[in-house]
C-alpha positions in Angstrom: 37.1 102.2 141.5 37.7 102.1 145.3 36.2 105.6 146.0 33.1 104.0 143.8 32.7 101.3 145.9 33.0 102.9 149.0 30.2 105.6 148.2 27.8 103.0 147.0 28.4 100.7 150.0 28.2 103.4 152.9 24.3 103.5 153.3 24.1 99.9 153.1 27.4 99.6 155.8 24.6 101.6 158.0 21.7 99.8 157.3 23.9 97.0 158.6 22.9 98.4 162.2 19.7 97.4 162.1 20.0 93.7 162.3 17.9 91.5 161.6 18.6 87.7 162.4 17.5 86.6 165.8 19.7 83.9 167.2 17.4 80.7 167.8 16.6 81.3 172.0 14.8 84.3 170.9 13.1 83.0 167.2 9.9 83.1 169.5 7.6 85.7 168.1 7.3 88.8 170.4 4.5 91.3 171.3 4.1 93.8 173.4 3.0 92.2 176.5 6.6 90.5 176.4 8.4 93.8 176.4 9.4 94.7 180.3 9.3 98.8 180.5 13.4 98.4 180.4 13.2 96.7 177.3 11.0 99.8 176.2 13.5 102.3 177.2 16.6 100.5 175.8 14.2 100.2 172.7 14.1 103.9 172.1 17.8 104.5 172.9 18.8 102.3 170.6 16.6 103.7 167.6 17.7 107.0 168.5 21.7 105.9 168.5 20.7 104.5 165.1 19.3 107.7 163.7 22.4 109.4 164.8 24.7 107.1 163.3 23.4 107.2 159.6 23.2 110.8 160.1 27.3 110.8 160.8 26.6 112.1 164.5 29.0 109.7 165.8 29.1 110.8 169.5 25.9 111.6 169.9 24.8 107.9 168.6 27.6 106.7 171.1 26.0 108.6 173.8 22.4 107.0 173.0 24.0 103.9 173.0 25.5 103.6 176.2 22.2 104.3 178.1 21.1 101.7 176.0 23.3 99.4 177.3 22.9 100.6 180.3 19.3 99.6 180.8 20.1 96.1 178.8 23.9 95.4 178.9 23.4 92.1 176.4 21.0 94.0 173.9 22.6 92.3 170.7 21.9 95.2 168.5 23.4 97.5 170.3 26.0 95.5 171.1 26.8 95.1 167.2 26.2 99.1 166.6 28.6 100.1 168.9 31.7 97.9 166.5 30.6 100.3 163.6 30.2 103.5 165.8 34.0 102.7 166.8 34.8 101.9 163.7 33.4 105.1 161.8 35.3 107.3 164.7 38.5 106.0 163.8 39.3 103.9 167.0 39.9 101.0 165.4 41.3 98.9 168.3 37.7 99.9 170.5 35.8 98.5 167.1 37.8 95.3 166.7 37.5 94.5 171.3 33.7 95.7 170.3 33.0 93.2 168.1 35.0 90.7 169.5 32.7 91.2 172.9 29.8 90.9 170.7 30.4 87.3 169.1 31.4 86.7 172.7 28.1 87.3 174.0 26.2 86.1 170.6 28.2 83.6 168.8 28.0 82.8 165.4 25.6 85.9 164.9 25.9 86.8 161.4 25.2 90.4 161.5 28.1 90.8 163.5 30.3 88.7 161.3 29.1 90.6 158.5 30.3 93.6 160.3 33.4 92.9 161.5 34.3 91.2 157.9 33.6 94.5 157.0 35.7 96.4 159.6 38.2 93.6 158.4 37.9 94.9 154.9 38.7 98.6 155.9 41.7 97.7 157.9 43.2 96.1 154.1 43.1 92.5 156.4 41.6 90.5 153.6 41.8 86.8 154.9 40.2 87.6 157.5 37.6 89.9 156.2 36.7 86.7 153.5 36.8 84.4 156.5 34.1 86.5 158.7 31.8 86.7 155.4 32.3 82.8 154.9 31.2 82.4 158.6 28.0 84.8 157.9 27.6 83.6 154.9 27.5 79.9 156.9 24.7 80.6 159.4 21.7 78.7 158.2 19.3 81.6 160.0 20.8 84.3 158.3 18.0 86.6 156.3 20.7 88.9 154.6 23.3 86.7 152.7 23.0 89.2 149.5 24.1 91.9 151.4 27.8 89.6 152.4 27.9 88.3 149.0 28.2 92.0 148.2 30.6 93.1 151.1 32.8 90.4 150.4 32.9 91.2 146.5 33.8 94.2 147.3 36.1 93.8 149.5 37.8 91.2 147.2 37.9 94.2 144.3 40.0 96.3 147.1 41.9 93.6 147.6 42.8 93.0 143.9 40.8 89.9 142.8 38.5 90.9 140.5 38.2 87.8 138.8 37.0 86.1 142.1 35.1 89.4 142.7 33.3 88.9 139.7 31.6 85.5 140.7 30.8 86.9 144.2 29.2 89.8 142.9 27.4 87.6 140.1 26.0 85.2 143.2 25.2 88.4 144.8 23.1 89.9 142.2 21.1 86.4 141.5 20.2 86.6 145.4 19.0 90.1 144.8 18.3 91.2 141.6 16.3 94.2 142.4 19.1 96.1 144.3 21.1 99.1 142.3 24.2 98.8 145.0 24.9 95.3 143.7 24.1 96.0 139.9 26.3 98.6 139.9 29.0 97.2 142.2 28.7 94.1 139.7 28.9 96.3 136.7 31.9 98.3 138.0 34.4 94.8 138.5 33.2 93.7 135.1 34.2 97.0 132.9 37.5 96.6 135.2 37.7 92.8 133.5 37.2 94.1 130.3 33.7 92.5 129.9 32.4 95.9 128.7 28.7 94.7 127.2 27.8 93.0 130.6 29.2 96.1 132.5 27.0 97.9 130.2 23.8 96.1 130.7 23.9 95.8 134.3 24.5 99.7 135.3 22.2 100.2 132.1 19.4 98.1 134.5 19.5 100.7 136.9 20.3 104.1 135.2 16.8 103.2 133.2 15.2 103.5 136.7 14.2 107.0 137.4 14.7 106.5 141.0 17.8 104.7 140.9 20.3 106.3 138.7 22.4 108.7 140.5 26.0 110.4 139.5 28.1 107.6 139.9 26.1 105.1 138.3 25.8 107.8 134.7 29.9 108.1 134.9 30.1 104.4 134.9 27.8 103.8 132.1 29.5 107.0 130.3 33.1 105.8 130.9 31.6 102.4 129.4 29.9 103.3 126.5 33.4 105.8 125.8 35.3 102.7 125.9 32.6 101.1 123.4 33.1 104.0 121.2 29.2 104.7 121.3 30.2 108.7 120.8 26.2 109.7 121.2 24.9 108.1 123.6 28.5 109.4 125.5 27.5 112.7 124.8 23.8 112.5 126.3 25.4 110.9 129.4 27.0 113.7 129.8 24.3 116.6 129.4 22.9 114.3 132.1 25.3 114.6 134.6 25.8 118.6 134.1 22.0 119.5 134.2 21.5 117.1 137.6 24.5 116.8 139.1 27.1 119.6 138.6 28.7 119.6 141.8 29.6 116.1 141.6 32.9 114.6 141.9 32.0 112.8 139.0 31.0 115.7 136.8 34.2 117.6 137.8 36.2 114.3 136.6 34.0 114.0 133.5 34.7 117.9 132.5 38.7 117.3 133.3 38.9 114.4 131.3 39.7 111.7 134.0 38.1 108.6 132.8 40.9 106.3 134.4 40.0 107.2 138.3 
């Protein structure tokens, strides 16, 4: 489950750098006449550092970054990317001072809780990962609070509590009931509780979307519907995976036979 949940949550995790909840000095609607040509410069940096980072080009997204910051030293996204560039490159204590410098400088800002609950999450410290979500979560401005409610259900799966999970991930899912992360995410922590026909319809919900359904969300469905004893519907599940995804990890668990991973 842990290796799930991580797969499904990385492209969200990098999303997380574009943030999008101004704090209230600056709820003033912009235009262009406002920008100064710094702010244009730093601008571009920054959209360039993000491009890198989703792309996995950590040092080359740190590079951007910096002249970013060097043009605007208290640009608050790229004070918040440069906590998950850190982060991704290992050097955790440079992530933790990073976001700690951010919150410094933008107090309260819930993108940057949200990230550093995450960062929280990685480093297996779970109070404090559930207490920076809570704080997000908190933040009466905050556009995004799906995309906490499914950090910190996740995080509470890693962390054991997949009863508590469960209800996060349920809140979650009624905030956004369009996204596949959370249905699946959802789904996962209920076939772990043994509630096998909700698991079922919820990774069913998005493995009946075309554009949706991907390898990890058939191998939850299949491992499902095995433990249902729905021997058919198993079997097509299967064909599936082979004819689109043969290289997966899944795949290669499905054709040893690991359905416990």
């Amino acid at each position: 489950m842990k290796r799930l949940l991580t797969v499904l949550f990385c492209a969200l995790l990098a999303a997380c750098a574009n943030t999008g909840t101004a704090p209230a000095a600056d709820r003033e609607i912009k235009t262009d006449s406002d920008q100064t040509e710094g702010d244009r410069r730093a601008a571009i940096r920054l959209e360039l550092a993000q491009g890198y980072f989703s792309r996995g080009q950590f040092p080359t997204a740190l590079d951007e970054l910096k002249m970013a910051l060097q043009i605007k030293p208290d640009m608050r996204e790229a004070v918040n990317l440069r906590g998950l560039i850190y982060a991704s490159m290992g050097e955790h204590q440079l992530a933790e001072e990073s976001f700690r410098r951010a919150l410094a400088v933008y107090p309260n800002d819930p993108d940057t809780l949200h990230n550093y609950g995450w960062f929280m999450c990685q480093q297996r410290r779970w109070p404090t990962a559930d207490s920076l979500f809570d704080q997000a979560l908190a933040q009466s401005t905050y556009r995004a609070p799906s995309r906490t409610m499914l950090a910190k259900g996740v995080c509470e799966a890693r962390a054991g509590r997949m009863l508590v999970a469960e209800k996060t991930l349920q809140r979650a899912f009624e905030l956004d009931p369009g996204s596949p992360v959370i249905a699946v995410n959802l789904s996962e922590v209920l076939f772990r509780n043994g509630e096998l026909e909700r698991a079922r319809f919820y990774v069913k919900r998005v493995n009946d979307q075309p554009e949706q359904v991907n390898a990890q969300s058939l191998w939850l469905q299949l491992r499902i519907e095995r433990r249902l004893g729905r021997t058919g519907i198993v079997e097509d599940l299967a064909l599936q995976m082979r004819r689109k995804y043969p290289q997966s990890p899944e795949t290669q668990a499905l054709d040893a036979g690991r359905y416990d991973e």
